[in-house]
BALOBA-1460 file (C-alpha; in Angstrom, 3 decimals):
// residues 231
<rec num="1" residu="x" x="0.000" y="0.000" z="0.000"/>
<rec num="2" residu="x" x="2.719" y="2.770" z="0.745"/>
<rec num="3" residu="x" x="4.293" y="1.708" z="-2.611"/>
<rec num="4" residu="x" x="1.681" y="2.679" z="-4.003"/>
<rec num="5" residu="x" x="1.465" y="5.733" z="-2.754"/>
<rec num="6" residu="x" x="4.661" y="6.681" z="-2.998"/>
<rec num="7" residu="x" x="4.142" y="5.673" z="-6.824"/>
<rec num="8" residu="x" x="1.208" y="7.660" z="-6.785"/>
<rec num="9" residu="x" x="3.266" y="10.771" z="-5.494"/>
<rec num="10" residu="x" x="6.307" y="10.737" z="-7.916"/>
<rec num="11" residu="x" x="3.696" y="10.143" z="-10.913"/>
<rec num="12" residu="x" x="1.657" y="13.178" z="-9.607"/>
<rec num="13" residu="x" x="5.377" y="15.516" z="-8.993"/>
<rec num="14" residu="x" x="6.588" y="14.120" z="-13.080"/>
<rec num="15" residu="x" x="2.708" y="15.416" z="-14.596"/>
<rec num="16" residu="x" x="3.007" y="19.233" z="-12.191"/>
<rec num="17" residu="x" x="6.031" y="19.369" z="-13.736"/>
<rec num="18" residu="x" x="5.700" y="18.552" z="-17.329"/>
<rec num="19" residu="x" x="2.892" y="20.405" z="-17.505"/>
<rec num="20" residu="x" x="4.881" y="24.158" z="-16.616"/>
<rec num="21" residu="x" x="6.782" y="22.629" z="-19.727"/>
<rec num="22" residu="x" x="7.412" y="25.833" z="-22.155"/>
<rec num="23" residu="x" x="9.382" y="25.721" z="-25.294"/>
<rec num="24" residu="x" x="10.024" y="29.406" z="-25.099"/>
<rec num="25" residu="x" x="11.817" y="29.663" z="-21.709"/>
<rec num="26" residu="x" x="14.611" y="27.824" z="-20.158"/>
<rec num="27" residu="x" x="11.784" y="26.683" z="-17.172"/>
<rec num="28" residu="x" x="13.882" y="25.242" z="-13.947"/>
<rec num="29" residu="x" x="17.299" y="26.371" z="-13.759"/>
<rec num="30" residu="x" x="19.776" y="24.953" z="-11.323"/>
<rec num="31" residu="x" x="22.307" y="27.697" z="-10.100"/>
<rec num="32" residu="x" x="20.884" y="30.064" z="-12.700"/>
<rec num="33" residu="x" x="24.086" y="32.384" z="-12.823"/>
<rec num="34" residu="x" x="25.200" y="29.852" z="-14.547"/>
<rec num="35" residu="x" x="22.648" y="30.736" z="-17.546"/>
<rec num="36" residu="x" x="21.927" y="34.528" z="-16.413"/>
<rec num="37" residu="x" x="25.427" y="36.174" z="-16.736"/>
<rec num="38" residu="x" x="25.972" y="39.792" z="-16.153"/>
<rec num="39" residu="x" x="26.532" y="42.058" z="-18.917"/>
<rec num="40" residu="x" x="29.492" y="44.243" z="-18.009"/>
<rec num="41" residu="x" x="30.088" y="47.324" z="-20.466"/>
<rec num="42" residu="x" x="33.684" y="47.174" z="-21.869"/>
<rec num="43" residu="x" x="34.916" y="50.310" z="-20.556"/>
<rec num="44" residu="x" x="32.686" y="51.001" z="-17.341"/>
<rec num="45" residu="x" x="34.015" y="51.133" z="-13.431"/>
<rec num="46" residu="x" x="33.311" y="48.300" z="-11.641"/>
<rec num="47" residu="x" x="34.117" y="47.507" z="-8.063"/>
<rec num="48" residu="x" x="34.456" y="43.514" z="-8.771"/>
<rec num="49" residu="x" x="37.376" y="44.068" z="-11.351"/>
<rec num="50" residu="x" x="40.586" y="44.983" z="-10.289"/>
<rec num="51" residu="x" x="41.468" y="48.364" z="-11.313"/>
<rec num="52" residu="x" x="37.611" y="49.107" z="-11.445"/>
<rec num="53" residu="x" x="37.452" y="48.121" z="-15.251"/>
<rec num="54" residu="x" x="35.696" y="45.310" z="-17.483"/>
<rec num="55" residu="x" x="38.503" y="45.629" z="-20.305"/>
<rec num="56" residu="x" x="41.687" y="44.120" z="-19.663"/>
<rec num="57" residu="x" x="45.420" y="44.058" z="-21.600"/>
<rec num="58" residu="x" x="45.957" y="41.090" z="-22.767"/>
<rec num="59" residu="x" x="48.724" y="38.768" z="-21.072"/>
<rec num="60" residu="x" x="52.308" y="39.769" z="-21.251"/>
<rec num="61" residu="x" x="53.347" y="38.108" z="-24.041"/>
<rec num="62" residu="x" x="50.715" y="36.747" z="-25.634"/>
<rec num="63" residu="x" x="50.066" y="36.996" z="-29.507"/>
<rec num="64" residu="x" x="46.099" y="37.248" z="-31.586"/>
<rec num="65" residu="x" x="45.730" y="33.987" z="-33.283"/>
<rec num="66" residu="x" x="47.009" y="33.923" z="-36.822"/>
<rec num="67" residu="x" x="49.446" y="36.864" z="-36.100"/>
<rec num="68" residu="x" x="52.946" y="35.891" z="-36.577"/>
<rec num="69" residu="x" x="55.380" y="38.531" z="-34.583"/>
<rec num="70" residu="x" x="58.136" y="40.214" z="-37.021"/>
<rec num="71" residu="x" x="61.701" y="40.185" z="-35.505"/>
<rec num="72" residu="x" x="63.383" y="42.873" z="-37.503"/>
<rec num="73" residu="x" x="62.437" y="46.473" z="-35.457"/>
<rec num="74" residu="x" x="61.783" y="49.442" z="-36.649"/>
<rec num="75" residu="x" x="64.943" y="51.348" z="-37.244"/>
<rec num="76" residu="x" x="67.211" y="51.769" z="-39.898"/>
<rec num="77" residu="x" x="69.156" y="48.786" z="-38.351"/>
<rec num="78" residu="x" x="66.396" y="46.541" z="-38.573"/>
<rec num="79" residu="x" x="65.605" y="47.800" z="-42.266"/>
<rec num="80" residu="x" x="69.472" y="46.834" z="-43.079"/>
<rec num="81" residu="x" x="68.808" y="43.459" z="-41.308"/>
<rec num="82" residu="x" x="65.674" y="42.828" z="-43.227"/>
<rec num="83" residu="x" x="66.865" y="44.199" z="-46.734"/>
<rec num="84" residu="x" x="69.937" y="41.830" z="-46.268"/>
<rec num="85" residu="x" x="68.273" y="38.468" z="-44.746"/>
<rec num="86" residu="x" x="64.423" y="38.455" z="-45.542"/>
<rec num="87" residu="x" x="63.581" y="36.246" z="-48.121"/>
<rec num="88" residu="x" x="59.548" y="35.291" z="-49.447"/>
<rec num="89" residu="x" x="58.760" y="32.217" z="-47.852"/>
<rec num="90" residu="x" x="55.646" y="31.987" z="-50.545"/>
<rec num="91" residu="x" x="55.944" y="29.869" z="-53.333"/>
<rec num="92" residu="x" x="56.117" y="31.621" z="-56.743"/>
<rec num="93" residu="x" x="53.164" y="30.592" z="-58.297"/>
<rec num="94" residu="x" x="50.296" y="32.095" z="-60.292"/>
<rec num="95" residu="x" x="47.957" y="32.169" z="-57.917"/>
<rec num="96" residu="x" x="50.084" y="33.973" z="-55.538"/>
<rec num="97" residu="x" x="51.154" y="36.582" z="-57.801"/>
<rec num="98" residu="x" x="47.698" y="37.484" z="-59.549"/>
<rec num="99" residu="x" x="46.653" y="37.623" z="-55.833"/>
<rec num="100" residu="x" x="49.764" y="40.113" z="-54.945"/>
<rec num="101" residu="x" x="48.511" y="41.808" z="-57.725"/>
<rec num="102" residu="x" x="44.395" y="42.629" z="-57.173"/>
<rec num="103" residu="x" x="46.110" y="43.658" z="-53.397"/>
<rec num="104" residu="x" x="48.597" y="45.691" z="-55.041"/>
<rec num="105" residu="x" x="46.156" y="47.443" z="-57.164"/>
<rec num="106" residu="x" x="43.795" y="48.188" z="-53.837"/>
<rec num="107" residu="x" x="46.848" y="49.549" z="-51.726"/>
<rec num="108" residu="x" x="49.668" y="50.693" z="-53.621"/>
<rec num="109" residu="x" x="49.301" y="51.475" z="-56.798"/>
<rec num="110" residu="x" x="47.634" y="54.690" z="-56.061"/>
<rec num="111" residu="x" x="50.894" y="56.015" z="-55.071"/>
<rec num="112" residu="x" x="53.333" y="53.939" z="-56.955"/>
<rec num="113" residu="x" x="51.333" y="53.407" z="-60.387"/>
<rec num="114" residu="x" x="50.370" y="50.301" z="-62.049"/>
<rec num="115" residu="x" x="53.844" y="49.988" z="-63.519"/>
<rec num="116" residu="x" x="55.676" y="50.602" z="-60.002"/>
<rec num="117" residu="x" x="57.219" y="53.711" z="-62.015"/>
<rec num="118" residu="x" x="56.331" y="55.853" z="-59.218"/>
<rec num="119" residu="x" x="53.833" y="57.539" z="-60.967"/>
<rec num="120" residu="x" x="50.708" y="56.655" z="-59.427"/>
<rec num="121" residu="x" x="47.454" y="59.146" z="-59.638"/>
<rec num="122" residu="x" x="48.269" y="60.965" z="-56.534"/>
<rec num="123" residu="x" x="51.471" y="61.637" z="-57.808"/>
<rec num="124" residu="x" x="50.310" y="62.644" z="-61.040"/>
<rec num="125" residu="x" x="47.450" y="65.095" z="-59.138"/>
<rec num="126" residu="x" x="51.005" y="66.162" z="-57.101"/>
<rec num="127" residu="x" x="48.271" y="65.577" z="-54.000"/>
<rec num="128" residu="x" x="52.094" y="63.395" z="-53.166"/>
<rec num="129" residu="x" x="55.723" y="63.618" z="-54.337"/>
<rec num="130" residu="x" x="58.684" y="61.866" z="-53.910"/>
<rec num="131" residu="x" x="57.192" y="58.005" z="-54.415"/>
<rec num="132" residu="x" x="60.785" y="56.684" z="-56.057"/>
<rec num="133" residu="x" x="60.393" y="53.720" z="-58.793"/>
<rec num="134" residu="x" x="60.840" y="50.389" z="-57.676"/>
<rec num="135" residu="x" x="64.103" y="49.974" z="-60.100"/>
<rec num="136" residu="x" x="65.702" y="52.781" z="-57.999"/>
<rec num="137" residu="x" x="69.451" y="52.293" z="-58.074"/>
<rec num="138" residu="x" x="69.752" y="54.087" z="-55.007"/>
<rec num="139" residu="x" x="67.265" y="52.300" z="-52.763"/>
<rec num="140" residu="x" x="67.972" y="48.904" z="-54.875"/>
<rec num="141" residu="x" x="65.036" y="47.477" z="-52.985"/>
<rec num="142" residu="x" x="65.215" y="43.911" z="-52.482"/>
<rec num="143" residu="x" x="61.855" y="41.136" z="-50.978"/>
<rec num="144" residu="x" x="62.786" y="41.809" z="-47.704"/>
<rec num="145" residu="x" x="63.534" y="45.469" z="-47.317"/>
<rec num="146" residu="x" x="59.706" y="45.716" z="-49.811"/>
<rec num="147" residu="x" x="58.267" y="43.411" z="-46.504"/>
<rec num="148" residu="x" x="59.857" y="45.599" z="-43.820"/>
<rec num="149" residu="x" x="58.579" y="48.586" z="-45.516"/>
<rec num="150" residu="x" x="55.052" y="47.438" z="-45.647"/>
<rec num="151" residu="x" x="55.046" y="46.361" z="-42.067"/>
<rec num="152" residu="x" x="56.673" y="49.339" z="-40.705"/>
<rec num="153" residu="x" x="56.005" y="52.175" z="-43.340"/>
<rec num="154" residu="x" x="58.773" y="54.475" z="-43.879"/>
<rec num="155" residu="x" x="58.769" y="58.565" z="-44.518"/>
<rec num="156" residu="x" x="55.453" y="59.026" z="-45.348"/>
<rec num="157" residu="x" x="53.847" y="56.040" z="-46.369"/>
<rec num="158" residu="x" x="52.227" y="54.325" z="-43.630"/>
<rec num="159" residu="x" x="52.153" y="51.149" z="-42.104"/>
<rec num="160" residu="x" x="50.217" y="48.193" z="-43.914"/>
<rec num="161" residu="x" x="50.366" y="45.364" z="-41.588"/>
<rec num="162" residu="x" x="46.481" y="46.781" z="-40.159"/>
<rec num="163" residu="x" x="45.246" y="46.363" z="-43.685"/>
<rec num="164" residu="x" x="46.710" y="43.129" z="-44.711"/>
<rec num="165" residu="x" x="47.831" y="40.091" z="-42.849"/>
<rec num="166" residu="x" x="51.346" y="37.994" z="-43.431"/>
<rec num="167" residu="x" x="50.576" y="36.317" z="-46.715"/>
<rec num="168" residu="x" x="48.908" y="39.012" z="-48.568"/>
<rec num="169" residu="x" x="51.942" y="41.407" z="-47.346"/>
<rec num="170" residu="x" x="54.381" y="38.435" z="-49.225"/>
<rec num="171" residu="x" x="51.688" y="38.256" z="-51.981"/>
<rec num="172" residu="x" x="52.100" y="41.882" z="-52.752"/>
<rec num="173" residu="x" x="55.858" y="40.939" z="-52.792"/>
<rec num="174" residu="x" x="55.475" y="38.636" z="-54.963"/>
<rec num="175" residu="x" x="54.287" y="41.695" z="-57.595"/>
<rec num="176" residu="x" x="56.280" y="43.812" z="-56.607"/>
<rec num="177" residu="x" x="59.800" y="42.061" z="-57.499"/>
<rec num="178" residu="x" x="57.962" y="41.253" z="-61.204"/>
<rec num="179" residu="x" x="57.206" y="45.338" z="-61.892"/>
<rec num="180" residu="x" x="60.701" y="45.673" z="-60.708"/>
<rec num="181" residu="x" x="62.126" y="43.235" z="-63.033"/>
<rec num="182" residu="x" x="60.385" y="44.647" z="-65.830"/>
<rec num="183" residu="x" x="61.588" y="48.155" z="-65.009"/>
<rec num="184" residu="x" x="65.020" y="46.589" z="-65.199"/>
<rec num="185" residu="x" x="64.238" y="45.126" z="-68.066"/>
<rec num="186" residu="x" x="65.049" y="41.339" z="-66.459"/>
<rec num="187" residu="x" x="63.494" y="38.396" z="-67.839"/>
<rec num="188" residu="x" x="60.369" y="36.933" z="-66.353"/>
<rec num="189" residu="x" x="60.554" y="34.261" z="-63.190"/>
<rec num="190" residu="x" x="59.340" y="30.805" z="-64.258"/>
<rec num="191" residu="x" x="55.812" y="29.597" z="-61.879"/>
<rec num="192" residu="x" x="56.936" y="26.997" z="-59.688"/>
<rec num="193" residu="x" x="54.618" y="23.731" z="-60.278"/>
<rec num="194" residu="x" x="52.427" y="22.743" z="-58.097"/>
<rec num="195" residu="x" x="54.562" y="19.611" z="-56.881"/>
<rec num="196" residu="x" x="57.676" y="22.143" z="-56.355"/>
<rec num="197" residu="x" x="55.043" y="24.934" z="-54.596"/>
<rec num="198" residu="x" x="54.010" y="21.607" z="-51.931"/>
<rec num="199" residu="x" x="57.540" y="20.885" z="-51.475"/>
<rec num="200" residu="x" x="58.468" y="24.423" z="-50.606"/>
<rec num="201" residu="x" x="55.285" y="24.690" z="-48.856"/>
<rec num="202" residu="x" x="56.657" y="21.334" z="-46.619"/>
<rec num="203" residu="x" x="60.260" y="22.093" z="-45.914"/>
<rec num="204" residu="x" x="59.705" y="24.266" z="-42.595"/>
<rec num="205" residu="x" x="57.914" y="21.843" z="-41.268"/>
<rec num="206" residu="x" x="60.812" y="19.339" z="-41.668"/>
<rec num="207" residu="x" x="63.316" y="21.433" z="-40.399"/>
<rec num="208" residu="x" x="60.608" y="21.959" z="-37.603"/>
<rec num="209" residu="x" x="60.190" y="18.294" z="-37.175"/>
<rec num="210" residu="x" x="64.528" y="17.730" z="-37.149"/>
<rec num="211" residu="x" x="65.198" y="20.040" z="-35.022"/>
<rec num="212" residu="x" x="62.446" y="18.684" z="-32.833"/>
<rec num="213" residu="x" x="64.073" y="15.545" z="-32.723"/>
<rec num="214" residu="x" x="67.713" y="16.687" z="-32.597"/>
<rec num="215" residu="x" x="66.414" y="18.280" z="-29.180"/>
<rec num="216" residu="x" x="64.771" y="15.038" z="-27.656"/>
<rec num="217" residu="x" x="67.841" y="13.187" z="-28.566"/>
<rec num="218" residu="x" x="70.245" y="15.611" z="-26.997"/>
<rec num="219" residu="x" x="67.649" y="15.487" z="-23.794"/>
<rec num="220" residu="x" x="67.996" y="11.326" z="-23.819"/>
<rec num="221" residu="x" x="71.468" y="11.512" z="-24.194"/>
<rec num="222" residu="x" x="72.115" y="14.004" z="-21.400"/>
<rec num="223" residu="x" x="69.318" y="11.594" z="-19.110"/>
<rec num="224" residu="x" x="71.505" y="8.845" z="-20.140"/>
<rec num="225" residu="x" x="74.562" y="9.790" z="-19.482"/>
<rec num="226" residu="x" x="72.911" y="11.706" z="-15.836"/>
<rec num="227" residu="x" x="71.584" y="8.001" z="-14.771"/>
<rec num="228" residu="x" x="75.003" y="6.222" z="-15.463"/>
<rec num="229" residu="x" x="76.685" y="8.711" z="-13.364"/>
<rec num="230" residu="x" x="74.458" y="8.749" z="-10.657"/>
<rec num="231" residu="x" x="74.889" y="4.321" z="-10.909"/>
């Protein structure tokens, strides 16, 4: 008899509360600050938050994903550094050039021309003067000093690493060598295939991958050679 009632009584509590069942709210919650956050303003004063403040820096050291940090600074050392050591990482293929050049047309050649000439419509509207060509013999401008440039700016022309992330900067590159070639009147660069692009495209992360393994090797060894001593 009292199983029955107590059958009775969970039967009774499941229909009470199926029937407050509605689709358009949450119904029971358990802890419900778990479902009901706050909503802090970004920049208003809040006792809770150290310093009084919703926003926060971000860690010491930490980098937005997909940004790559540039190790040349920005001086006229770094510019040397760059010039001298830089080289495109990209493969030289079609598709990375025609790219280098729609973003070439949208950011530079305003200032620099179509050709690279230096003659871009600003330029010719002398709104801008001074823009040298890109076959310069004095500047002699080479894929890394072109990166640095567009990362850092230099003289008046700004920086361009807000308006274009790592590829499209070596993209651009890319362009930019072939208008200087032609201004020097050098013959064109082949396209690498697609089976040489891959292979370019691979080899950092093989040298990644060796000199992964060259450093657990030199750890075994040294744990090695720690545990015979210590035997």
């Amino acid at each position: 008899m009292k199983s029955l009632f107590r059958i009775a009584g969970v039967t009774l509590v499941s229909l009470l509360a199926v029937s407050c069942f509605n689709e358009s709210d949450r119904n029971y919650q358990y802890f419900p600050d778990m479902y009901e956050s706050i909503g802090y303003d970004t920049y208003g004063e809040y006792d809770i938050f150290v310093n009084g403040q919703a926003a926060k820096l971000p860690a010491e050291g930490s980098i937005p994903r997909g940004w790559m940090p540039y190790e040349y600074e920005n001086n006229l050392d770094g510019y040397d550094a760059a010039k001298a050591e830089l080289k495109n990482p990209l493969p030289y293929t079609e598709d990375n050039v025609n790219k280098g050049r729609g973003l070439y047309t949208i950011y530079c050649a305003i200032c620099h021309g179509d050709k690279g000439d230096g003659k871009g419509t600003l330029v010719e509207r002398e709104k801008i003067l001074g823009i040298p060509s890109y076959d310069d013999q004095g500047r002699a401008v080479t894929e890394g000093s072109v990166y640095h440039v567009m990362f850092y700016g230099i003289n008046t022309m700004g920086s361009y690493a807000s308006q274009t992330n790592e590829k499209e900067r070596w993209q651009i590159n890319h362009y930019v060598m072939d208008l200087k070639d032609k201004l020097e009147g050098n013959p064109e660069r082949e396209f690498l295939t697609e089976e040489a692009a891959e292979k370019m495209r691979m080899e950092p992360q093989l040298m990644k991958s060796e000199d992964a393994t060259e450093v657990e090797n030199t750890e075994t060894e040294e744990s090695n050679s720690l545990n015979q001593e210590q035997n």
